[in-house]
N, C-alpha and C positions, 0 to 999 in steps of 0.2 A: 612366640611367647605362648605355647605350650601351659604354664604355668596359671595364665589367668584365664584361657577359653573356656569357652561355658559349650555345655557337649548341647544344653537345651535350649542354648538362644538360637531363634530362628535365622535360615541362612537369608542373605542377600539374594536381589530381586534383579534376574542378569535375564537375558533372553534365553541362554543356556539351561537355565532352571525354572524356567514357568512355560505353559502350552501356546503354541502360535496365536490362540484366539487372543490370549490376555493383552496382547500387543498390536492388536488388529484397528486399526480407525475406521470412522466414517466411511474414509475415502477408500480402502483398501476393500469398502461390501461394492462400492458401485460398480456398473461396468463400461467400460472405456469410453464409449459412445457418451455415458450419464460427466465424465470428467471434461470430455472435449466440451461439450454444451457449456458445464461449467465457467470452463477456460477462455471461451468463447464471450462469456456474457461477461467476465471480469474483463477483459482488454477491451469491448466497445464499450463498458461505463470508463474503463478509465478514460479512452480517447476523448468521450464526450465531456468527464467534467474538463479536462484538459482543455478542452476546445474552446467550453464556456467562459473557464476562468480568463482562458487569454480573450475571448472576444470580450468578455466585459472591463476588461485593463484597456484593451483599445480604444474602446468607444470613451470610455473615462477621459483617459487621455488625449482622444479628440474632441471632446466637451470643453477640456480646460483650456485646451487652447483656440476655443470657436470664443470663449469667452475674454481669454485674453485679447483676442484682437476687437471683439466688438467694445470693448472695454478702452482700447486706444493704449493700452501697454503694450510695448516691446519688449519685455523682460525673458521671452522666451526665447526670443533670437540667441540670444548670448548664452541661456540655459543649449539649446542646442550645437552649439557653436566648441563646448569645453565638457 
């Protein structure tokens, strides 16, 4: 469409037409050793909440049923059971 381009509208923003920096991140100044560090401290917080979340599901879950038994219901046997 020839007919309607405009010679003075600016062109599109491709990696092809602007300089390597304008494309550059954070991540791309550091150097390798600064990204493992990184990498490193995201996989032990994940393991640890990971860890937490389930120990405090457990412990819950051995709570309610330290209470149902001192409580004299059986209602968990058959929750178990199916």
């Amino acid at each position: 469409m020839a007919l309607f381009d405009d010679p003075d509208a600016p062109k599109s923003l491709t990696r092809d037409s602007e300089p390597e920096e304008f494309f550059k991140t954070n991540t791309d100044k550091m150097s390798d050793a600064e990204k493992v560090r990184m990498g490193w401290g995201d996989g032990v917080a994940r393991m640890v909440l990971r860890f937490s979340v389930h120990s405090l599901a457990g412990v819950y879950y051995v709570w309610i049923l330290f209470l149902d038994l001192i409580s004299g219901s059986y209602d968990w046997i058959l929750l178990q059971l199916f």
